[in-house]
BALOBA-1460 file (C-alpha; in Angstrom, 3 decimals):
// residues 176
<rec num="1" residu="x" x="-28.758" y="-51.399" z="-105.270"/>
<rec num="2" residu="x" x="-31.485" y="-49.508" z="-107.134"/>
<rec num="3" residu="x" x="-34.058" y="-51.192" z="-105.251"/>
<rec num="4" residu="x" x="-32.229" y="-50.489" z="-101.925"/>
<rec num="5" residu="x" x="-32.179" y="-47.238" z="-102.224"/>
<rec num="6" residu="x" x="-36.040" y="-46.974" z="-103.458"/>
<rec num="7" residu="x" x="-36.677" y="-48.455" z="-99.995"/>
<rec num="8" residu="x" x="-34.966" y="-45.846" z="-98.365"/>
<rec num="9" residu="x" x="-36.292" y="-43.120" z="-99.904"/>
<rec num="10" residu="x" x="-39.718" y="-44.625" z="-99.074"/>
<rec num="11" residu="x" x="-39.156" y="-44.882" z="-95.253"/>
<rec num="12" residu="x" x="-37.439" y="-41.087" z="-95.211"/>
<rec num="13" residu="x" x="-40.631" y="-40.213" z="-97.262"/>
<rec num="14" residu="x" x="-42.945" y="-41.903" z="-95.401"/>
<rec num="15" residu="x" x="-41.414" y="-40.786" z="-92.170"/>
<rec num="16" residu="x" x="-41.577" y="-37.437" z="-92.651"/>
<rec num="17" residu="x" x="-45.000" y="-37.424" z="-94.610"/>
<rec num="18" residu="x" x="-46.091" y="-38.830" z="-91.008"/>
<rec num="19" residu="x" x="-44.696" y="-35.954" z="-89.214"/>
<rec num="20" residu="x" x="-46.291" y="-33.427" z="-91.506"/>
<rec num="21" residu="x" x="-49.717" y="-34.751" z="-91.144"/>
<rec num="22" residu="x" x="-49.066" y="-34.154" z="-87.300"/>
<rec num="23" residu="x" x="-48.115" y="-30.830" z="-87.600"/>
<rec num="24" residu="x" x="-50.715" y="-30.255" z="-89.883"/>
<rec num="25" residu="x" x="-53.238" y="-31.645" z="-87.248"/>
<rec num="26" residu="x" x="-51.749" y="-29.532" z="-84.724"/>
<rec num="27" residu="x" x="-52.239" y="-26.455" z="-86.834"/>
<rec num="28" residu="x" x="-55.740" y="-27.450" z="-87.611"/>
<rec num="29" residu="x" x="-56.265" y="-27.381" z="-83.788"/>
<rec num="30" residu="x" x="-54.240" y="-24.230" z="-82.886"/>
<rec num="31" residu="x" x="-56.623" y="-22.533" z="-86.248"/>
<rec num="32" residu="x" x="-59.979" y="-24.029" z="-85.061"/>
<rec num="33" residu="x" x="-59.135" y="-22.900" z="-81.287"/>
<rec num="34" residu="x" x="-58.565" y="-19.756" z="-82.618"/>
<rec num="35" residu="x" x="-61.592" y="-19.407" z="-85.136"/>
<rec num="36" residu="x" x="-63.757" y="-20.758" z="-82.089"/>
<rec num="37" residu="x" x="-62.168" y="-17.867" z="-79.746"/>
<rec num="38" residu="x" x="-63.022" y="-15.226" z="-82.572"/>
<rec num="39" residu="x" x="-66.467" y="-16.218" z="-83.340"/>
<rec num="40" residu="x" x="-67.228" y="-16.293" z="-79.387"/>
<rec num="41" residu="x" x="-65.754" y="-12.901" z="-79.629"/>
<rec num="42" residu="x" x="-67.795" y="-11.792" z="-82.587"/>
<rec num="43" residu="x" x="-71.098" y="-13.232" z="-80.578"/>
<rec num="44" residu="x" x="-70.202" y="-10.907" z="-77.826"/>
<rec num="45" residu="x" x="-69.659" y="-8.060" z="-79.669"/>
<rec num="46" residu="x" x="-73.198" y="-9.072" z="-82.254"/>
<rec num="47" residu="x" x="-74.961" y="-9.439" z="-78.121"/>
<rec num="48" residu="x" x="-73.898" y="-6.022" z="-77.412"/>
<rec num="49" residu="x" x="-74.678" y="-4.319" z="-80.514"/>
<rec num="50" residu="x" x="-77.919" y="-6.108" z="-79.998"/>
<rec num="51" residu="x" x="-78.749" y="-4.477" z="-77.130"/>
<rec num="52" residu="x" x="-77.528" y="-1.162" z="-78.287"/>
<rec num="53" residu="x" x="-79.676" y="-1.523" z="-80.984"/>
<rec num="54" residu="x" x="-82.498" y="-2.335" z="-78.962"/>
<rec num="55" residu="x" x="-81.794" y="0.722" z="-76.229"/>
<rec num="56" residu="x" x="-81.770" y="3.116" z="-79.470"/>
<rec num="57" residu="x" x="-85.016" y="2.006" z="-80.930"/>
<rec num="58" residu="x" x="-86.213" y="2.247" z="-77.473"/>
<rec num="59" residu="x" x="-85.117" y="6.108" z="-76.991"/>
<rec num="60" residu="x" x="-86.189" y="6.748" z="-80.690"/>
<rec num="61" residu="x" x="-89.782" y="5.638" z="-79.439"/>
<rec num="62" residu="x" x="-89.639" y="7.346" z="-76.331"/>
<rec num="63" residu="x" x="-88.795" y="10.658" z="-78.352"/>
<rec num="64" residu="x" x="-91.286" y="10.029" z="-80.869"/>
<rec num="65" residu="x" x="-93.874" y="9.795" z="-78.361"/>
<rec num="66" residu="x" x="-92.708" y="12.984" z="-76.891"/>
<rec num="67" residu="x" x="-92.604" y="15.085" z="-80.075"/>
<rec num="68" residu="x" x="-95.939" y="13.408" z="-80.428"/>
<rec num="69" residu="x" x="-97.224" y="14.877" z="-77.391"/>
<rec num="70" residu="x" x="-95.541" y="18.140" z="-77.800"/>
<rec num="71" residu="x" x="-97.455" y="18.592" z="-80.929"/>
<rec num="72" residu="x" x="-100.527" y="17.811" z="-79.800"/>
<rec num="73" residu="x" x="-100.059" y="20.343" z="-76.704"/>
<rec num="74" residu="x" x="-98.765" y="22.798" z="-79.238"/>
<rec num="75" residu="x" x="-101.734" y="22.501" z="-81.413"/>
<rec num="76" residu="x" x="-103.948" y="22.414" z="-78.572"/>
<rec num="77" residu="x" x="-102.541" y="25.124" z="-77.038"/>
<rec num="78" residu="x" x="-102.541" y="27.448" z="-80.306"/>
<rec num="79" residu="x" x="-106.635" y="26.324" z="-80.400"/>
<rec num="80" residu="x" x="-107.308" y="27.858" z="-77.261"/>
<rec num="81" residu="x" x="-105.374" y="30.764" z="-77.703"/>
<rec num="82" residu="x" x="-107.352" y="31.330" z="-80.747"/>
<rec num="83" residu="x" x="-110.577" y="30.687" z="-78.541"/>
<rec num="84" residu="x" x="-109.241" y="33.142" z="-76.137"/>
<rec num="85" residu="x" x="-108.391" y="35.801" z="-78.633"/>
<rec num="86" residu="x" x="-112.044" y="35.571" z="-79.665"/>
<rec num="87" residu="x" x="-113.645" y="35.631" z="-76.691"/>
<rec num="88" residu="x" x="-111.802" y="38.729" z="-75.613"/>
<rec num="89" residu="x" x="-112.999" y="40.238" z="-79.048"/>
<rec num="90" residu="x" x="-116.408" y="39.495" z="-77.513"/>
<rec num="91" residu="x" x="-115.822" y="40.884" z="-74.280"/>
<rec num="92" residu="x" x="-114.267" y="44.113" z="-74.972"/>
<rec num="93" residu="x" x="-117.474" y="45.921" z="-76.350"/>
<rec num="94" residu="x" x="-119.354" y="45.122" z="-73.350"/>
<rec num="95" residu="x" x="-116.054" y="47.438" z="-71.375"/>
<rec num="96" residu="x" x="-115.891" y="51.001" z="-70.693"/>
<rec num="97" residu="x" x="-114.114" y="53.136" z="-72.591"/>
<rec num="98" residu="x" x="-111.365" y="53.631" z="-70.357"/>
<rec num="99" residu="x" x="-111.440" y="49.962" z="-69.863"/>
<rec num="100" residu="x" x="-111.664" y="49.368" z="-73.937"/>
<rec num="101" residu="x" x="-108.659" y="51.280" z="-74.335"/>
<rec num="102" residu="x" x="-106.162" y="49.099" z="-71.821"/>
<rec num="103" residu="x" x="-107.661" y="46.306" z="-72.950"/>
<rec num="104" residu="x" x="-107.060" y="46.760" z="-76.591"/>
<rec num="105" residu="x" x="-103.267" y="47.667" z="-76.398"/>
<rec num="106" residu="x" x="-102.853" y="44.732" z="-73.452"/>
<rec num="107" residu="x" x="-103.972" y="42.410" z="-76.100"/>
<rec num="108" residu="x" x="-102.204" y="43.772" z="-79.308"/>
<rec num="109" residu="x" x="-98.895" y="43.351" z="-76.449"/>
<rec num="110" residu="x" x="-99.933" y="39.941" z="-75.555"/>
<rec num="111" residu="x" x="-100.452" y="39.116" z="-79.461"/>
<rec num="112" residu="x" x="-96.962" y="40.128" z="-80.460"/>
<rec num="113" residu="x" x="-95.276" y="37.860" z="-77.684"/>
<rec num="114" residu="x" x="-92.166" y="35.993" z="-79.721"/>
<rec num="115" residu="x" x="-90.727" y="32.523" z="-78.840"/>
<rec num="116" residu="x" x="-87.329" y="34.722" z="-77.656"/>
<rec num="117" residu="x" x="-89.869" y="37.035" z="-75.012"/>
<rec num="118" residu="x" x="-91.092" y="33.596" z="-73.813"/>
<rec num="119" residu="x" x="-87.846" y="32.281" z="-73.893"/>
<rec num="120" residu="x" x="-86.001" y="35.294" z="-71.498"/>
<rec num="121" residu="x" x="-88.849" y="34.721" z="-69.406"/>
<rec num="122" residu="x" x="-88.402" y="31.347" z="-68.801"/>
<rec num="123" residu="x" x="-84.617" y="31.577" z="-68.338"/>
<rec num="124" residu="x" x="-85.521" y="34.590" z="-65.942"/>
<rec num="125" residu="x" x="-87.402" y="32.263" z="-64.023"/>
<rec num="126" residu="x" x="-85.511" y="29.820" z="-64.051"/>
<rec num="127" residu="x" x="-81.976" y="31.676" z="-62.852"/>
<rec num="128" residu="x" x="-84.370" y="33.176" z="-60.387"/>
<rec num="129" residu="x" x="-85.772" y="29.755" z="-58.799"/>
<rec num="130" residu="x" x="-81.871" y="28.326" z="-58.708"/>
<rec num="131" residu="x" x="-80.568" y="31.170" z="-57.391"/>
<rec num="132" residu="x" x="-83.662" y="30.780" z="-54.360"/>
<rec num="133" residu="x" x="-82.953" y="26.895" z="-54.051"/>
<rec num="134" residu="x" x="-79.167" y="28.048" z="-54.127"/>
<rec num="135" residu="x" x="-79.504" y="30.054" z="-50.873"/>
<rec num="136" residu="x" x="-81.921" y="27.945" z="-49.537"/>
<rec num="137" residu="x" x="-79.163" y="24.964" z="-49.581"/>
<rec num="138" residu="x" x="-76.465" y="27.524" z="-48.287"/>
<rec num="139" residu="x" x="-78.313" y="28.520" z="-45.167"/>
<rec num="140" residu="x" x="-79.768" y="24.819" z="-44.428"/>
<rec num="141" residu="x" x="-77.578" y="22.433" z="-46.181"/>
<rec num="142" residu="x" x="-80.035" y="19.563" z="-44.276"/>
<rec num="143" residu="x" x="-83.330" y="20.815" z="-45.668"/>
<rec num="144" residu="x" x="-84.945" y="18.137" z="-48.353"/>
<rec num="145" residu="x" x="-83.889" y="18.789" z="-51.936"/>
<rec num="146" residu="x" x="-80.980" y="20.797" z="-51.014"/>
<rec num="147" residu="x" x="-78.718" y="19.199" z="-53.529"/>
<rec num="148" residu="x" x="-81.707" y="18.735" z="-56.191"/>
<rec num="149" residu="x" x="-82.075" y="20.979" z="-59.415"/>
<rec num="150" residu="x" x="-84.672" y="23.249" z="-59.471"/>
<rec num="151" residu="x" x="-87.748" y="22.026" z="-61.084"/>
<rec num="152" residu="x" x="-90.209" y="24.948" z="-62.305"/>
<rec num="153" residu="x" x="-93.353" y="24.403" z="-61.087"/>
<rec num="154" residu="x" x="-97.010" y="25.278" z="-63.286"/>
<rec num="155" residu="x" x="-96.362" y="26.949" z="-66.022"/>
<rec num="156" residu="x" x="-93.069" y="28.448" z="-67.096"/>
<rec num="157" residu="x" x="-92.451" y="31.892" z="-67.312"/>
<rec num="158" residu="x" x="-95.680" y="33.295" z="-65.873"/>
<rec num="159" residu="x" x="-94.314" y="33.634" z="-62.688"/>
<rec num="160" residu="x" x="-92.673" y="37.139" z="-63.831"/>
<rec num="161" residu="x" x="-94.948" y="37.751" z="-66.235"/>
<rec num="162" residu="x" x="-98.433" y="38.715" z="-64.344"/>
<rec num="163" residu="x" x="-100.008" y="40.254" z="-67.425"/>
<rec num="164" residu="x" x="-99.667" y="36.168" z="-68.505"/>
<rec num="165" residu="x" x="-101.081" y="34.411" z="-65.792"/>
<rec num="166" residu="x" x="-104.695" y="33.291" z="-65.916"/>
<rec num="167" residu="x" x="-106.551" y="33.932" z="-62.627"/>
<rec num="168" residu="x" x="-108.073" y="30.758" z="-60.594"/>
<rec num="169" residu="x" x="-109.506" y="30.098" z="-57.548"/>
<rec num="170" residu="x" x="-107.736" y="30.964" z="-55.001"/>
<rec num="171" residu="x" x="-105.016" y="29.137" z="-52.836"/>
<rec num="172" residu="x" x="-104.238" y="27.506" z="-56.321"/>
<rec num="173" residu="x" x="-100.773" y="28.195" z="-57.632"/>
<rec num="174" residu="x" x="-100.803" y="30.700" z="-59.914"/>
<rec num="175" residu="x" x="-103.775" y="32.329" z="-59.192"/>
<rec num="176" residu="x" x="-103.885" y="36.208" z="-59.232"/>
């Protein structure tokens, strides 16, 4: 009797230890489907930050180079100012007097020009040129660039400014 009932608590055992290592098998694959899913997930997600990454360091550059440039203008613009400023220094003896003194007060004005004068200037401009290409597009809505922005041509904010501009040969724009 003992051993009888030894041998049937082996085959119940064994039976269901069978059954376990199924399910267990099952789960395995259900868990490793699932793992594989999230890591091909993951790899998508890793590609795109990739190529985020790759577009950011790419504008970073791009802006670098451009502050780059703008500094070098700036500075090279502020050295021929200065060259300006002396010549004009030169110049003015050689004037009349009635010449010296609209020339002296021109350039103590021109001198004393802040980033905000430039900068109404250049928005003057600026409203004034959309407003033009504004009409222009009412009245001809089939002329070329009638649905472009406007896009200031030369310099900025001389336009309004003729004590600013620098004369040049003519037909040139710009020129006085």
């Amino acid at each position: 009797m003992f051993n009888n009932s030894n041998s049937n608590n082996r085959s119940t055992t064994g039976g269901s230890f069978d059954f376990s290592v199924n399910d267990v098998c099952d789960r395995l694959e259900k868990e490793f489907t699932h793992m594989q899913g999230e890591r091909t997930q993951l790899r998508i997600e890793c590609e795109k930050l990739n190529a985020e990454k790759n577009e950011v360091q790419r504008q970073y550059c791009l802006y670098y180079e451009m502050a780059y440039r703008l500094s070098y203008e700036m500075h090279k613009q502020t050295e021929i100012s200065k060259r300006l400023v002396a010549l004009l220094h030169q110049i003015i003896p050689y004037l009349t007097p009635e010449q010296q003194s609209h020339a002296l007060p021109a350039l103590e004005r021109a001198k004393q020009v802040t980033m905000n004068d430039l900068n109404s200037v250049i928005q003057q401009q600026f409203n004034a040129q959309a407003t033009a290409l504004a009409l222009a597009a009412a009245s001809n809505p089939s002329a070329p660039g009638a649905g472009m922005p406007p896009i200031p041509g030369g310099v900025p904010g001389l336009g309004s400014a003729p004590h600013l501009q620098l004369p040049g040969p003519p037909g040139l724009p710009g020129a006085s």
